[in-house]
Residue, then its C-alpha position, 0 to 999 in steps of 0.5 A: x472536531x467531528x467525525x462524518x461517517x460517509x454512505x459511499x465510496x463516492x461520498x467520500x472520496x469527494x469529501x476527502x480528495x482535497x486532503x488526500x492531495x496535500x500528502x498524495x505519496x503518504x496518503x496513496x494507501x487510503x486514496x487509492x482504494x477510495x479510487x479503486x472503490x469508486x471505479x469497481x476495481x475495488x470491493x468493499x465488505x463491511x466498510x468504514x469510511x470515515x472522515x474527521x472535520x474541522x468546521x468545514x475543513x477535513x483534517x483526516x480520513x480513514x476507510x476500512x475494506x472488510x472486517x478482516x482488515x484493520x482501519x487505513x489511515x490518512x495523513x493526521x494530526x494527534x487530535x484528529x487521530x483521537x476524535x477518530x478513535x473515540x468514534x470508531x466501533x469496537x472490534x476493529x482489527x487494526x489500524x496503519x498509517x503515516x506514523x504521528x496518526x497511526x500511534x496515537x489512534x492505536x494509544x487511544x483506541x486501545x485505552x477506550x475499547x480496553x485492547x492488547x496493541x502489537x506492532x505490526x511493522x514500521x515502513x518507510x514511505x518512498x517517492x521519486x519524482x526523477x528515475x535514474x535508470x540502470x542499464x537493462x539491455x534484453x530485459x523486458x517487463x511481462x504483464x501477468x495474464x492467465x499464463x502467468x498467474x501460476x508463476x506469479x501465484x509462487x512468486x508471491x507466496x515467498x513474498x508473503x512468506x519473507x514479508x509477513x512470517x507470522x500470519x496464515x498462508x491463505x493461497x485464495x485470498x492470493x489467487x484473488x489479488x492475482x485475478x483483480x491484477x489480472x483484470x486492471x493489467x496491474x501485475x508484472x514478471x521480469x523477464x531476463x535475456x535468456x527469457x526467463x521469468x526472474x522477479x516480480x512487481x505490482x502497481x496496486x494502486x493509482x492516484x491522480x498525480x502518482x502510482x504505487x509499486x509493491x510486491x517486489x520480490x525477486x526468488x532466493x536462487x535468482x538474488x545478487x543479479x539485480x532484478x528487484x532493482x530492474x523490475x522496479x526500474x522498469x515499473x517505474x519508467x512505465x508508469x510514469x511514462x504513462x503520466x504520472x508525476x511521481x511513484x511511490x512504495x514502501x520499504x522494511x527500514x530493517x532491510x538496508x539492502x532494500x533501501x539502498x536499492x530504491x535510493x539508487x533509482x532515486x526514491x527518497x524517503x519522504x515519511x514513516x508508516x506503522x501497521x498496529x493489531x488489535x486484541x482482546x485485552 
């Protein structure tokens, strides 16, 4: 087993489609920046794109954006997550992926290079391929343009804030993400039947037979009325009214009430992902 480390976005998305396509919904994260990157809705600073093989056949794949962000990880066995390990240079931030790949990278890159590992997070990976829509009478979905960004800018400050208390506010890397939304018409607020702008979501990224939603998030003061179910819901209908065969997100697993919501729509849970960091030993 080797490692192809590939010139370009394109190099390596035709290297690795094939096996991005054997677990599309646990591969979305690495797919679909791959995709993004080839298209130019994605830009990369400093990036690794990197593929392990087996004789001709690939076996896993990997694609970081920048230095600042740590190695996304495609679905793996151990074996190809050590080869990869054993190649990667020092100083990378981290690593995520589906959870037998992503454990035994962090395992070896931290026994090689001598790093300090901290869990991150553990996820569950959701798929529906079926939507059981709940009723949504006078609730429409909005997508964000430049009269939004400022309510989706609020909205997903508390999102970063809920989701991922320990690292610094950074409002803009935030007003970032919301201009590239903005751009691929990717963001969207729920708007409720007294017109107001109640809960938000995104598709962050597509693939060819599915698309993702992520960052839902409803404000503390508008919760118990259902609108992160509905915001979800109506996402997912839009998307795959669009032509996808499946959606998919990813879930807290400490959070049951998340979960329950998802299941209700009819996501099932179809993997476990971790994110690790790496530091200085």
């Amino acid at each position: 087993m080797r490692v192809l480390d590939l010139p370009t976005p394109l190099d390596f998305l035709v290297r690795c489609e094939a096996h991005f396509l054997t677990h599309e919904s646990q591969n979305n994260v690495p797919f679909g920046l791959s995709i993004g990157a080839v298209a130019g809705t994605r830009t990369l600073a400093a990036p690794l794109l990197l593929a392990t093989v087996d004789g001709d056949t690939t076996t896993g794949a990997a694609i970081r954006t920048d230095a600042d962000h740590g190695l996304c990880m495609s679905v793996m066995s151990e074996k190809s997550a050590r080869c990869l390990a054993e190649y990667c240079p020092p100083a990378l931030a981290g690593c995520s992926g589906e959870q037998v790949g992503a454990d035994a990278f962090a395992e070896a890159y931290a026994r090689i290079h001598g790093n300090a590992v901290e869990l991150e997070y553990r996820l569950g990976v959701y798929e529906l391929s079926a939507l059981r829509m709940p009723r949504h009478e006078g609730y429409a979905l909005v997508t964000v343009g430049d009269a939004e960004a400022d309510v989706a800018a609020r909205y997903l400050r508390g999102f970063d804030q809920e989701c991922f208390p320990d690292q610094a506010d950074d409002e803009e890397r935030r007003r970032a993400k919301i201009d590239r939304h903005i751009r691929n018409r990717s963001l969207f607020l729920l708007r409720n039947p007294d017109q107001e702008l109640v809960a938000i979501a995104a598709n962050p990224r597509r693939t060819p037979n599915t698309a993702s939603i992520g960052d839902v998030f409803t404000p503390e003061e508008r919760r118990g009325r259902g609108y992160g179910t509905l915001v979800t819901a109506l996402l997912t209908r839009r998307l795959m009214g669009e032509g996808k065969a499946r959606c998919n997100l990813f879930t807290d697993l400490a959070n049951p009430t998340s979960n329950s919501i998802y299941r209700s729509l009819g996501y099932v849970r179809i993997a476990e992902a971790c994110s690790y960091r790496f530091k200085a030993g």
